[in-house]
C-alpha positions in Angstrom: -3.1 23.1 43.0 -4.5 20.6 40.6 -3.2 20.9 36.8 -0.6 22.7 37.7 2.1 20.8 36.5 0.4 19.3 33.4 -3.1 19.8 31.6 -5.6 17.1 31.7 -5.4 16.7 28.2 -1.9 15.3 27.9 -2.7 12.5 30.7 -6.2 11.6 28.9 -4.1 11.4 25.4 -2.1 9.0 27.1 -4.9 7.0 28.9 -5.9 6.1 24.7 -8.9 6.1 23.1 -10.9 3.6 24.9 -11.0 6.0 28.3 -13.7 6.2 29.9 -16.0 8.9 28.4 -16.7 10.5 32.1 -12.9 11.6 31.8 -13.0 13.2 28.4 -14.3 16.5 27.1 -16.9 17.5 28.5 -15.8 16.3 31.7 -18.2 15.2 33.8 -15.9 13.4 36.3 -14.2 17.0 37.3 -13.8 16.5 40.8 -12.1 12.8 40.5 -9.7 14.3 37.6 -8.6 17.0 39.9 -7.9 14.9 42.5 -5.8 12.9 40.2 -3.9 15.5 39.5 -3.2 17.0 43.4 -2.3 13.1 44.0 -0.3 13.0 41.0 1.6 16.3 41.2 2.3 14.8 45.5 3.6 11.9 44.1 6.0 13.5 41.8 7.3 16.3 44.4 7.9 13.7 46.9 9.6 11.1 44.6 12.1 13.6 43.0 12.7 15.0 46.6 11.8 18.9 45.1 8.6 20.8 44.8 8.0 21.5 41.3 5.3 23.7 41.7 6.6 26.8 43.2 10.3 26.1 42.2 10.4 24.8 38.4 12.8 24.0 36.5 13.9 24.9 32.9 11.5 24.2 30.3 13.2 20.9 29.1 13.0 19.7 33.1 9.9 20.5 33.4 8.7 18.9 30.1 10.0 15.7 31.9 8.5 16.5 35.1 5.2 17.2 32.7 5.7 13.8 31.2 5.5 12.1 34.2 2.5 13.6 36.7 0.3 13.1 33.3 1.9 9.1 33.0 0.3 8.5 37.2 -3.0 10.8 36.0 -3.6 8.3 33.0 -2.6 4.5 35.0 -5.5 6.1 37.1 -7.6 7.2 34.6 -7.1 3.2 32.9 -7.4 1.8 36.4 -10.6 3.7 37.0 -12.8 1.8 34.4 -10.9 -0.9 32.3 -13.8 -2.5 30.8 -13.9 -0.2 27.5 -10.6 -1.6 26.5 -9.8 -4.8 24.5 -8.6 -8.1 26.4 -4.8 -6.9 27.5 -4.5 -3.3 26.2 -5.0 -2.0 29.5 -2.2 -4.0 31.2 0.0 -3.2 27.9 -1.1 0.6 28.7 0.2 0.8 32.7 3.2 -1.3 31.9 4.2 1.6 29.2 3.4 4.3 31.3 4.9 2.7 34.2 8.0 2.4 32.5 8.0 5.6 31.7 7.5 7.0 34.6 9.8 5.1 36.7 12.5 5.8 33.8 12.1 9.8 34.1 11.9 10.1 38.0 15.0 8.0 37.7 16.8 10.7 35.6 15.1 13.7 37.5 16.5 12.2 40.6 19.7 11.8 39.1 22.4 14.1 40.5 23.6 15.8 37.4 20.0 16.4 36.5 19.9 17.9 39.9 22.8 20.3 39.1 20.0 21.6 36.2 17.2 22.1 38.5 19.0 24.2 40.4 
C-alpha cells in the first residue's frame, strides 16, 4: 500500500536539497522509495495503535498522521546516502525530523486526540 498515507514528494522536500539524486524526480530508486513508504506507513499504524489506512481520520488528523510517515520516509532517505550533505547538516536534519515525529505520534496517541479519530 505504499504512498498511501503521504506522497513521496512531501518526505523528499523534507529529506533537503542535498538528497540523493536516485530519490528525486525521475526516480530511479522506485522500489527502495516504496519500501520506505510500506515500512513507514507500518511504523506509524503500529505506534499510534490504529490503522490509518482503511480507517482515516479527519483531514486535520490525517495531515498529522501525513506529517509524520513522510518525517521516517526522509531520516531514511538522509540515512541512505549522507555524503552529499555538508559536515553536520545531516545529523541537524534526523534530530528535526525526529523531533517531529516523536512530538506528533505523542499527540496522535494522546487520548483526547483519540476521541477525534474516532
Amino acid at each position: 500500500m505504499s504512498w498511501t498515507l503521504c506522497t513521496s514528494g512531501s518526505a523528499i522536500v523534507k529529506a533537503g536539497t542535498n538528497v540523493n539524486s536516485m530519490f528525486t524526480p525521475p526516480i530511479t530508486a522506485e522500489t527502495e522509495m516504496a519500501e520506505f513508504s510500506d515500512q513507514a506507513e507500518g511504523t506509524v499504524c503500529m505506534k499510534t495503535r490504529r490503522d490509518w489506512i482503511t480507517t482515516p481520520g479527519g483531514a486535520q488528523i490525517m495531515n498529522a498522521v501525513e506529517g509524520a510517515v513522510s518525517d521516517l520516509i526522509a531520516m531514511d532517505l538522509i540515512n541512505a546516502d549522507t555524503t552529499g550533505y555538508l559536515k553536520g547538516e545531516a545529523t541537524l536534519m534526523m534530530n528535526k525530523l525526529q523531533h517531529h515525529y516523536d512530538q506528533t505520534i505523542t499527540d496522535l496517541r494522546d487520548d483526547e486526540n483519540q476521541v477525534l479519530n474516532k
